[in-house]
SETOR-889465 format. One record per residue: residue number from 0; residue in three letters; x, y, z of N, C-alpha, C in turn. Coordinates in nm, 2 decimals. Example, Ala and Ser with C-alpha at 12.3 -4.5 7.8 and 13.67 -1.06 7.14 Angstrom:
BEGIN
{0 "ALA" {1.32 -0.57 0.78} {1.23 -0.45 0.78} {1.32 -0.33 0.78}},
{1 "SER" {1.28 -0.22 0.71} {1.37 -0.11 0.71} {1.29 0.00 0.79}},
This chain:
BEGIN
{0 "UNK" {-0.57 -0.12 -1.78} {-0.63 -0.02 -1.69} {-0.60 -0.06 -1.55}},
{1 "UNK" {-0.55 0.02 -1.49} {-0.54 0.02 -1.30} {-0.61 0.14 -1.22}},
{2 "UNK" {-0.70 0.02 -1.16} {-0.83 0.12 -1.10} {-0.72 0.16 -0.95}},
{3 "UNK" {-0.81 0.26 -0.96} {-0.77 0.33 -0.81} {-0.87 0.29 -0.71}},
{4 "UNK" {-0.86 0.24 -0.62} {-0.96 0.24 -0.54} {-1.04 0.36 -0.43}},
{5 "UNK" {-1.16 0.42 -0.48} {-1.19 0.50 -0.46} {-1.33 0.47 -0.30}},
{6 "UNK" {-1.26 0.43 -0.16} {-1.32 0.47 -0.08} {-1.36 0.57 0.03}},
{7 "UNK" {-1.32 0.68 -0.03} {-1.37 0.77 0.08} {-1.25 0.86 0.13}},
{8 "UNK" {-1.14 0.79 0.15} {-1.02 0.86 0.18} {-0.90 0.80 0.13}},
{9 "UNK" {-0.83 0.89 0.11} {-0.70 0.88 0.01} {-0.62 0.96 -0.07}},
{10 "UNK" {-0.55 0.95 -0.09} {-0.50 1.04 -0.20} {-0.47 1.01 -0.34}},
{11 "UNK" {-0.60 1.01 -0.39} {-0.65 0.96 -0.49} {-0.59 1.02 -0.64}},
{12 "UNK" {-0.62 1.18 -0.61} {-0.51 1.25 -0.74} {-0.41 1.22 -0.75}},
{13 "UNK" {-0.28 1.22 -0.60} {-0.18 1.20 -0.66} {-0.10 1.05 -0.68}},
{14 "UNK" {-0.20 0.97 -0.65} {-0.14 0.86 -0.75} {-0.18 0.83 -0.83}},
{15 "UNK" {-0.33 0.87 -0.89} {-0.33 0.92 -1.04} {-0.27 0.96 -1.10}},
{16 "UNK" {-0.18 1.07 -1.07} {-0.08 1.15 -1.12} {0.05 1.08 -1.18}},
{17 "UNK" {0.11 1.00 -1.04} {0.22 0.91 -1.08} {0.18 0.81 -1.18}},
{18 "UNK" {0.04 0.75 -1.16} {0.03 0.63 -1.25} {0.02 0.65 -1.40}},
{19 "UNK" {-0.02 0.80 -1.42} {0.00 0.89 -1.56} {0.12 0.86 -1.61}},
{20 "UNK" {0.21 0.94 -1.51} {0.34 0.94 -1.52} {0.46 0.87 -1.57}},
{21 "UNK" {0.42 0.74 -1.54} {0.48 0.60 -1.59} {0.42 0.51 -1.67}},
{22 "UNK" {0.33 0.61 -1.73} {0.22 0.54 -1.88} {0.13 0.43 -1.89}},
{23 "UNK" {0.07 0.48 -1.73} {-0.06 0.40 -1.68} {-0.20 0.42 -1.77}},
{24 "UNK" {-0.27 0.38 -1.74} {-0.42 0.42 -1.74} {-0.50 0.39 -1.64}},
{25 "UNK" {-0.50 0.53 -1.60} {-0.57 0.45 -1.41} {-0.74 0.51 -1.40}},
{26 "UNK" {-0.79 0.46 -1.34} {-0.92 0.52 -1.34} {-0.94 0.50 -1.15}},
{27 "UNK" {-1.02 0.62 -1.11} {-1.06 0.61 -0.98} {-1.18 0.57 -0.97}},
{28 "UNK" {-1.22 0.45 -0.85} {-1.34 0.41 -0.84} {-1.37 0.33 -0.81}},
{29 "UNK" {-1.51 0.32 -0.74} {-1.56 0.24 -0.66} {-1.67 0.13 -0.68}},
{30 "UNK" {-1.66 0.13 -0.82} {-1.73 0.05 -0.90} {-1.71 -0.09 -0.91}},
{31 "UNK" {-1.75 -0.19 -0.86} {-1.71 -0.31 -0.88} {-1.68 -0.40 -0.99}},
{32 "UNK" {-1.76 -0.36 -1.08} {-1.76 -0.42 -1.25} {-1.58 -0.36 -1.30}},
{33 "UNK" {-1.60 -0.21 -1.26} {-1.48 -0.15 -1.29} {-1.37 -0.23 -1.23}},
{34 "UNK" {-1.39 -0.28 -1.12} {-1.27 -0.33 -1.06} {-1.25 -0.47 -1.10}},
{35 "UNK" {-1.34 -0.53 -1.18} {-1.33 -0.65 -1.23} {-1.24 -0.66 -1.33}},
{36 "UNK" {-1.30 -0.58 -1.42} {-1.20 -0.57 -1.56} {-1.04 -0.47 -1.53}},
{37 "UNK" {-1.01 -0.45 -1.45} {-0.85 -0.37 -1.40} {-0.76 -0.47 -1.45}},
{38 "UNK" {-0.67 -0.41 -1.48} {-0.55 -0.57 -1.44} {-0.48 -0.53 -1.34}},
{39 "UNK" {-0.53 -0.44 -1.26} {-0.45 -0.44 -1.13} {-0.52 -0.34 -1.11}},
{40 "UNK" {-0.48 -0.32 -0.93} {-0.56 -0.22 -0.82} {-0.47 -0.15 -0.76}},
{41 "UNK" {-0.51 -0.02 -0.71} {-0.38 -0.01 -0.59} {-0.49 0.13 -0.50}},
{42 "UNK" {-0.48 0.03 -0.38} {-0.53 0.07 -0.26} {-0.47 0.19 -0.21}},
{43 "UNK" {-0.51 0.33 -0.23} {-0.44 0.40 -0.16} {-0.51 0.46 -0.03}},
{44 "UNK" {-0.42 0.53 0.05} {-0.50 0.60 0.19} {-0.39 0.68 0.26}},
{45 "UNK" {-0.49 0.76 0.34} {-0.43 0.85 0.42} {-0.53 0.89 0.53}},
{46 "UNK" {-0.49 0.84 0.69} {-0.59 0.87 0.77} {-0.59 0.77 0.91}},
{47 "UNK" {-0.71 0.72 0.93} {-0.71 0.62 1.04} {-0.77 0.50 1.00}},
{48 "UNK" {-0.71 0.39 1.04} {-0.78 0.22 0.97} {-0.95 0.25 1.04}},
{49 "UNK" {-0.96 0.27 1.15} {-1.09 0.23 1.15} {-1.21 0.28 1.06}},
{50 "UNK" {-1.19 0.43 1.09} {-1.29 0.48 0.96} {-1.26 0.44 0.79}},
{51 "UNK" {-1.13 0.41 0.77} {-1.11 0.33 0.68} {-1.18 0.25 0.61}},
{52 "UNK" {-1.16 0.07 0.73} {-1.22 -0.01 0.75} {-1.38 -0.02 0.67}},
{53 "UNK" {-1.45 0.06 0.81} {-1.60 0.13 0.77} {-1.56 0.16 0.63}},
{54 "UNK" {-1.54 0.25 0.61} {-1.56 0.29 0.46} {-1.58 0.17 0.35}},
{55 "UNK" {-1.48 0.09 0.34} {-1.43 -0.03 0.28} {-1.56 -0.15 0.27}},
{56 "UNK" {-1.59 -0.15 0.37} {-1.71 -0.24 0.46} {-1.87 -0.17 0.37}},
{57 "UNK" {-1.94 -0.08 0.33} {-1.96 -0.03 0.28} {-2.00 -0.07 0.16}},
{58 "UNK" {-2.14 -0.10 0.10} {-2.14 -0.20 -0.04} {-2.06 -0.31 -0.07}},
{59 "UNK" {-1.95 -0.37 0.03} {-1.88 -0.49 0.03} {-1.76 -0.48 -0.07}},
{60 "UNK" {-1.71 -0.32 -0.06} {-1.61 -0.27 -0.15} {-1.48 -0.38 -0.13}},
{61 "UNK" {-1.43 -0.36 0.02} {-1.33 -0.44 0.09} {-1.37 -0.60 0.03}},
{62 "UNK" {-1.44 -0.62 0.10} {-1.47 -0.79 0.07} {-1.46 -0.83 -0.08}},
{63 "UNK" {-1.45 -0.73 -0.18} {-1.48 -0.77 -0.34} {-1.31 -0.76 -0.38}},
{64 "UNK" {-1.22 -0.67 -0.34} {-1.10 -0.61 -0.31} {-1.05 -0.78 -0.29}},
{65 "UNK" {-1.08 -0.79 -0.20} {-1.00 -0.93 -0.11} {-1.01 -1.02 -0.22}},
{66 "UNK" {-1.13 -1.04 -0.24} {-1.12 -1.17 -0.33} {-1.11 -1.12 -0.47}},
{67 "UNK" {-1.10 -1.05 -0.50} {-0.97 -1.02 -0.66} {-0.86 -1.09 -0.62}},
{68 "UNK" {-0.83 -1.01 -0.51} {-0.67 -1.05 -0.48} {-0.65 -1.19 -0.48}},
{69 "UNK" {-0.73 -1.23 -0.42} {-0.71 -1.44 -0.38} {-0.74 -1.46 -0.51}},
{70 "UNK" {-0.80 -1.39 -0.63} {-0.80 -1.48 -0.74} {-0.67 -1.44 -0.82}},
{71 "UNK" {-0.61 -1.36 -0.77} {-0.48 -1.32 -0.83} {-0.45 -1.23 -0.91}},
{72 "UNK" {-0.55 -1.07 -0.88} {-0.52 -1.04 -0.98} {-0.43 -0.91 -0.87}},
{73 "UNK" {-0.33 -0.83 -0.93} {-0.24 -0.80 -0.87} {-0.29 -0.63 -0.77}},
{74 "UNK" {-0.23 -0.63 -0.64} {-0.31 -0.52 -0.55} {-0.17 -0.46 -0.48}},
{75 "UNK" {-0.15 -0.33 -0.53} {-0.08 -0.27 -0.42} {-0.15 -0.16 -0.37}},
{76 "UNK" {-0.09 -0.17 -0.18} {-0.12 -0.11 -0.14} {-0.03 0.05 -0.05}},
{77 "UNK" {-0.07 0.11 -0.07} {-0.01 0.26 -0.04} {-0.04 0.28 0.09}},
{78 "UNK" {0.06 0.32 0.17} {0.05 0.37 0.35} {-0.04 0.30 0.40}},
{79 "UNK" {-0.19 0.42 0.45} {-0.29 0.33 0.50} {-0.37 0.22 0.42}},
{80 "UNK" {-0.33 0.22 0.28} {-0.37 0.12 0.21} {-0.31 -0.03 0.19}},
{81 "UNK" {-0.16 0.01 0.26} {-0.09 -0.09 0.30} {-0.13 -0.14 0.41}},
{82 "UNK" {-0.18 -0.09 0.56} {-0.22 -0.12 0.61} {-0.33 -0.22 0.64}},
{83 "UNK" {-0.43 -0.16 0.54} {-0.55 -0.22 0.54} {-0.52 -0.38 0.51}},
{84 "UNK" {-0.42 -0.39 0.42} {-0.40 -0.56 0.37} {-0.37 -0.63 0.46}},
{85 "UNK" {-0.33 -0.61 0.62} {-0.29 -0.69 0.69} {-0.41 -0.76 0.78}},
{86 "UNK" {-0.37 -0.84 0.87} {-0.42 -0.92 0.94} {-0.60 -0.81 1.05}},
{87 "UNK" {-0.50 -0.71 1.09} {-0.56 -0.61 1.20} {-0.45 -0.56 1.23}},
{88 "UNK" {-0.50 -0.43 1.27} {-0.43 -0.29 1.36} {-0.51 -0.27 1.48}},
{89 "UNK" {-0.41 -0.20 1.59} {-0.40 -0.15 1.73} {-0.45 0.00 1.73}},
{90 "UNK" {-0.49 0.01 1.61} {-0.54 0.18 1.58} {-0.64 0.23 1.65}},
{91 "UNK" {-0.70 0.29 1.75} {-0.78 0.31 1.80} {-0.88 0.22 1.85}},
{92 "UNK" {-0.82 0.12 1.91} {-0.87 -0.02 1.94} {-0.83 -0.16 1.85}},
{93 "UNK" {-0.93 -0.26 1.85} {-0.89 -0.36 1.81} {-0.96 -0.35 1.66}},
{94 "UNK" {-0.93 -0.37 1.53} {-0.99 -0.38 1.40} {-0.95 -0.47 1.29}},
{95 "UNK" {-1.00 -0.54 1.24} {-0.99 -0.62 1.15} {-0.92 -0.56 1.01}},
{96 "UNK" {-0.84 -0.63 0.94} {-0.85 -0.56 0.81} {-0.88 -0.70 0.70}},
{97 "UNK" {-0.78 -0.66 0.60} {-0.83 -0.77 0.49} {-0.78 -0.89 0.48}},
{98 "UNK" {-0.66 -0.92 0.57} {-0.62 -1.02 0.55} {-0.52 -1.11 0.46}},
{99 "UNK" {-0.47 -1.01 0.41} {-0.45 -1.07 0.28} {-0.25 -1.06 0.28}},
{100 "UNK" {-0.26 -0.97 0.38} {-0.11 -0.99 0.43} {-0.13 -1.02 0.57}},
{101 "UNK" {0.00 -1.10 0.63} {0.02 -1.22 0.80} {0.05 -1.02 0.83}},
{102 "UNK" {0.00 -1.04 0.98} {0.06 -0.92 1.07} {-0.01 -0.83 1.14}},
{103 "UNK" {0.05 -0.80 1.28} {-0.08 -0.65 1.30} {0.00 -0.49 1.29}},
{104 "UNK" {-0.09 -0.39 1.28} {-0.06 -0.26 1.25} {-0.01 -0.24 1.40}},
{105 "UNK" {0.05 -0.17 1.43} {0.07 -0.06 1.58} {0.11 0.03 1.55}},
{106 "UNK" {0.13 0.07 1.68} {0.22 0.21 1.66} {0.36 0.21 1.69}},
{107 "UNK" {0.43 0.32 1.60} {0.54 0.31 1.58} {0.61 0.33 1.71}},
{108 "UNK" {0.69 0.28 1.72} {0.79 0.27 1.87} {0.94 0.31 1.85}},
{109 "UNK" {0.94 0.45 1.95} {1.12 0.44 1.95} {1.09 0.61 1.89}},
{110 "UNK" {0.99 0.69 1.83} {1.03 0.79 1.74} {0.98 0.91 1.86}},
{111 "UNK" {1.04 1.03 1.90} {0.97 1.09 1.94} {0.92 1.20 1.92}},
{112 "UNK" {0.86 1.17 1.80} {0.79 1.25 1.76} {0.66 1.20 1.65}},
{113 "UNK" {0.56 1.18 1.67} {0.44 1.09 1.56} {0.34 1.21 1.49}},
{114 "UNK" {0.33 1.21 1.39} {0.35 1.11 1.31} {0.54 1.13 1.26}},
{115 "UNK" {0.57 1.01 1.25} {0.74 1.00 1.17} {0.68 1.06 1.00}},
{116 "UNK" {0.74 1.20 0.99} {0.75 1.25 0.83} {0.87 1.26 0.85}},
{117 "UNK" {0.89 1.25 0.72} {0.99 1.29 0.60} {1.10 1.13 0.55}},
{118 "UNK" {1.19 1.16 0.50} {1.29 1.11 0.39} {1.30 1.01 0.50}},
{119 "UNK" {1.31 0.81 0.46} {1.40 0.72 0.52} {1.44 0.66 0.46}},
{120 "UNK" {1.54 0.59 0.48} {1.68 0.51 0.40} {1.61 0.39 0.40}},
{121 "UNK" {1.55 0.28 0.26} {1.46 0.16 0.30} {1.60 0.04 0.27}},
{122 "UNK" {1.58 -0.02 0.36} {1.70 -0.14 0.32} {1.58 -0.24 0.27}},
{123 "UNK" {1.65 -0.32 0.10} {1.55 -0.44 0.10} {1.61 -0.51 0.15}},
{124 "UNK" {1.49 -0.61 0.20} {1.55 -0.75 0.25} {1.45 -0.88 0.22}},
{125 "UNK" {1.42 -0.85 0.13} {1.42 -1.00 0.00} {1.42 -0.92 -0.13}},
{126 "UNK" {1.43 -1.01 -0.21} {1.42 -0.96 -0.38} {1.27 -0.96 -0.38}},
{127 "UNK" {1.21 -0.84 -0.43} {1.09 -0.80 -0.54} {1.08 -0.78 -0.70}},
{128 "UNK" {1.01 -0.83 -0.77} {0.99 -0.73 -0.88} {0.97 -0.58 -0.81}},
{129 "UNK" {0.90 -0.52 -0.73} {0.92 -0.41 -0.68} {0.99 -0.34 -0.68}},
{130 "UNK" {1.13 -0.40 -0.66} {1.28 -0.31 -0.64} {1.33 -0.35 -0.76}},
{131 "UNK" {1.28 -0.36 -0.88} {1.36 -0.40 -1.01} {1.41 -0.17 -1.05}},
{132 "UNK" {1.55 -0.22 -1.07} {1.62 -0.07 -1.14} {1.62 0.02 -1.01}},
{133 "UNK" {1.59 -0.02 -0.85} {1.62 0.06 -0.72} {1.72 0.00 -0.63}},
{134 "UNK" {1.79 0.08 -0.62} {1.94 0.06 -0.56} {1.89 0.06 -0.41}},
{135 "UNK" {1.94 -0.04 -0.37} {1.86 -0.09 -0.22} {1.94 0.06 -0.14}},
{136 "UNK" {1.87 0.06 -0.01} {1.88 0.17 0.05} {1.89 0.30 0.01}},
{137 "UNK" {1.81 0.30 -0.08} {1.76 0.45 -0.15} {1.68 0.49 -0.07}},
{138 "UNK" {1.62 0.63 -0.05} {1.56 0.71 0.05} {1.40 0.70 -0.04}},
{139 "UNK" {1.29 0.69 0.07} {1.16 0.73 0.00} {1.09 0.84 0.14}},
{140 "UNK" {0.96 0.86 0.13} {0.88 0.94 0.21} {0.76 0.91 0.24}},
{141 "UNK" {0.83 0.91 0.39} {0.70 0.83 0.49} {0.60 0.95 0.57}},
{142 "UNK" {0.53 0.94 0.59} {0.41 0.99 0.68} {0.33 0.86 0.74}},
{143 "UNK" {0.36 0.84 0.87} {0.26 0.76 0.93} {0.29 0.80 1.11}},
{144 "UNK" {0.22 0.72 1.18} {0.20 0.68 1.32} {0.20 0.56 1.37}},
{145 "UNK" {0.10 0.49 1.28} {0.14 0.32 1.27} {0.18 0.26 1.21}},
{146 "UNK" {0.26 0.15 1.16} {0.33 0.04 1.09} {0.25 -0.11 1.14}},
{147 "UNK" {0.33 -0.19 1.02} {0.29 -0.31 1.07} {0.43 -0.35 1.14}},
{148 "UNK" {0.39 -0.44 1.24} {0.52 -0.47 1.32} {0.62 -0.56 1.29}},
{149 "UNK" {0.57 -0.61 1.15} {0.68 -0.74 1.12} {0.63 -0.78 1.04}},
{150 "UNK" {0.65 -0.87 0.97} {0.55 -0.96 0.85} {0.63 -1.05 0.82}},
{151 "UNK" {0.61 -1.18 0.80} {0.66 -1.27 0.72} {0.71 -1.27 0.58}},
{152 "UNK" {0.57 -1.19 0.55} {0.62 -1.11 0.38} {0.66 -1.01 0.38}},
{153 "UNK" {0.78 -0.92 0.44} {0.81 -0.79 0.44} {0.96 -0.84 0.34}},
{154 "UNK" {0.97 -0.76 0.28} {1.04 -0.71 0.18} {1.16 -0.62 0.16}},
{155 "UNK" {1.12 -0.51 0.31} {1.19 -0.40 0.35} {1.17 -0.37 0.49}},
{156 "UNK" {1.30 -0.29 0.50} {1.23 -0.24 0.64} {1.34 -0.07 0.65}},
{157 "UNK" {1.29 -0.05 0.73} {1.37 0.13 0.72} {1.36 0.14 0.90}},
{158 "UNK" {1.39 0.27 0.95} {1.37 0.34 1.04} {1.22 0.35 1.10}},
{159 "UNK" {1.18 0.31 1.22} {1.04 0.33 1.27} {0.97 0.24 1.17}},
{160 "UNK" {0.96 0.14 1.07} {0.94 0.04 1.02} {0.96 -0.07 0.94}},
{161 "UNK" {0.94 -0.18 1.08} {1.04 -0.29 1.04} {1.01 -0.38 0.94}},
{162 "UNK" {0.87 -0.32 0.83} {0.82 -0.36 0.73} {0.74 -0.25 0.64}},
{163 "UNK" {0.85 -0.18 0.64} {0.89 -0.08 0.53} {0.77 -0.10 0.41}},
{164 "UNK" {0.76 -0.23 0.29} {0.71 -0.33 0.24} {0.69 -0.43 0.25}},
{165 "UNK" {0.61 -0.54 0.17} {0.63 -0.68 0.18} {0.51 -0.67 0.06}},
{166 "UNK" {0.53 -0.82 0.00} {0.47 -0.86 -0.08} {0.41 -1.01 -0.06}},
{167 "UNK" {0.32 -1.09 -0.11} {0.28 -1.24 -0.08} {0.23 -1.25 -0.22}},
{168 "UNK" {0.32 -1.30 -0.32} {0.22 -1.33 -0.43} {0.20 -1.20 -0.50}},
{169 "UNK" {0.07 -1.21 -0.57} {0.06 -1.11 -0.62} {0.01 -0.94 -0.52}},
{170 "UNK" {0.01 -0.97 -0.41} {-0.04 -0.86 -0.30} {0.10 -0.82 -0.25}},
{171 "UNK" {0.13 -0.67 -0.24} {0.24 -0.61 -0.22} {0.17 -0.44 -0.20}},
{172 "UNK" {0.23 -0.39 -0.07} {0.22 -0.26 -0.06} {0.36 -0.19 0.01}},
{173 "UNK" {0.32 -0.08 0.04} {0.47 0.02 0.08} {0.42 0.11 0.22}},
{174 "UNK" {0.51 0.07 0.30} {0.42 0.18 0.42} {0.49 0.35 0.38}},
{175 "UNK" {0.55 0.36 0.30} {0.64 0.48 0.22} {0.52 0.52 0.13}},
{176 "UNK" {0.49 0.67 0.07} {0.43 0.73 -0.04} {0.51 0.68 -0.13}},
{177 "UNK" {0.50 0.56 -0.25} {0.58 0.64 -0.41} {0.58 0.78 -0.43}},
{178 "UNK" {0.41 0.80 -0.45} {0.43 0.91 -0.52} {0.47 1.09 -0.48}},
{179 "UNK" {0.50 1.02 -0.35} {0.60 1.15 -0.31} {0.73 1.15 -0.28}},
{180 "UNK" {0.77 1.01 -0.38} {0.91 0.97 -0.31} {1.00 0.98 -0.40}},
{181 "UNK" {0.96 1.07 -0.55} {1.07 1.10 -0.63} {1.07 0.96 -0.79}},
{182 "UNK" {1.19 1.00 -0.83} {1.17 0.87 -0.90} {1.19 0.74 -0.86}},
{183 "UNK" {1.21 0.70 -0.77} {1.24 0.61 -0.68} {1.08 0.54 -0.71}},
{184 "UNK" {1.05 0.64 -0.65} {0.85 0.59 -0.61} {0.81 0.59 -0.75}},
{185 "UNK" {0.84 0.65 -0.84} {0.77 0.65 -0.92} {0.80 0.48 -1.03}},
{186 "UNK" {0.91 0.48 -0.98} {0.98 0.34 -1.04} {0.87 0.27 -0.98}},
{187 "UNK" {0.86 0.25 -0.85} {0.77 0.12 -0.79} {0.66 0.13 -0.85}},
{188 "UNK" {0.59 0.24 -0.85} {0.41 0.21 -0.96} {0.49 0.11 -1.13}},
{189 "UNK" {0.59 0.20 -1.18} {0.58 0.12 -1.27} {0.62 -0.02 -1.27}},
{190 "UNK" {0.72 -0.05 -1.21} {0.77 -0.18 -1.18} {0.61 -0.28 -1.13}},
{191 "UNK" {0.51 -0.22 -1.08} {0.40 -0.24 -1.03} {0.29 -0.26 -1.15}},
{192 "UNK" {0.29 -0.16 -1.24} {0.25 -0.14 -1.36} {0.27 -0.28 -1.40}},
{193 "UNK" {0.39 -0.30 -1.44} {0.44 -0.39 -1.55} {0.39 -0.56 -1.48}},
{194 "UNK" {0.37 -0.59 -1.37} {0.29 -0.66 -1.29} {0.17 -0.73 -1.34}},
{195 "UNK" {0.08 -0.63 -1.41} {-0.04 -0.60 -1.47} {-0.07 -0.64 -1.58}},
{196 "UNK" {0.07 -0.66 -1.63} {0.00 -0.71 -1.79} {-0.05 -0.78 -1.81}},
């Protein structure tokens, strides 16, 4: 089973949908017992870190999140869900996140036009199980404003972000939608899936 993490904001159906899709069993929610027994999580979001954050903060959802992760059980994160794993973002001030990936969020630099939508070309730049059966510089679909600005554990990087992905262990997210990014994305849940066992 791979819980969806269900804080408040997200887009929670449609990676339900994908996680269907590639012969998941996902459940949404904010249940901690539930999130115990997962064999994997995946943080999704759409919006702004700080009300995020708050959200997360919140019955000590985030803080229970974190420490799955440090016990190892496997967490990806989606856009602002990717976000959230890092160090802190520049998002409307200064904010903490979880920590659990090196780096801070900003805003994207160089585009003129924010938020950067549509199709980018991701080049990897380390080996993932993530990219298992994806032909590096395949195109996925971004919507954002901010990125993280670099990472130690980045993985990928594309246009307007120079950490596309990255992974540390078992924590790994995508500043890209999978699940609007075709089969491509949909490869990553399962390649993500298979993670889990």
């Amino acid at each position: 089973m791979i819980a969806i993490v269900d804080y408040g904001v997200g887009n929670l159906r449609s990676v339900e949908r994908a996680l269907v899709s590639v012969g998941a069993e996902p459940v949404i929610t904010a249940d901690l017992e539930e999130l115990d027994r997962a064999d994997g999580l995946v943080l999704p979001g759409v919006g702004a870190f700080a009300p995020a954050v708050g959200k997360l903060s919140e019955h000590g959802l985030g803080r229970h999140v974190a420490d799955l992760a440090r016990r190892g059980k496997p967490v990806l994160g989606v856009c602002l869900g990717y976000q959230l794993l890092f160090d802190e973002s520049t998002e409307g001030g200064r904010h903490e996140g979880l920590g659990l990936l090196r780096g801070r969020v900003v805003q994207v630099d160089g585009s003129p036009h924010l938020p950067v939508i549509g199709w980018s070309r991701v080049k990897q730049t380390a080996h993932s199980p993530l990219w298992e059966g994806i032909a590096d510089e395949s195109y996925f679909y971004f919507v954002h404003s901010y990125a993280p600005q670099g990472s130690e554990s980045a993985i990928a990087c594309a246009a307007h972000s120079p950490a596309a992905a990255a992974a540390r262990g078992n924590v790994m997210g995508t500043q890209f939608h999978p699940e609007k990014s075709s089969a491509d994305g949909l490869r990553v849940y399962r390649n993500f899936v298979g993670l889990c066992g």
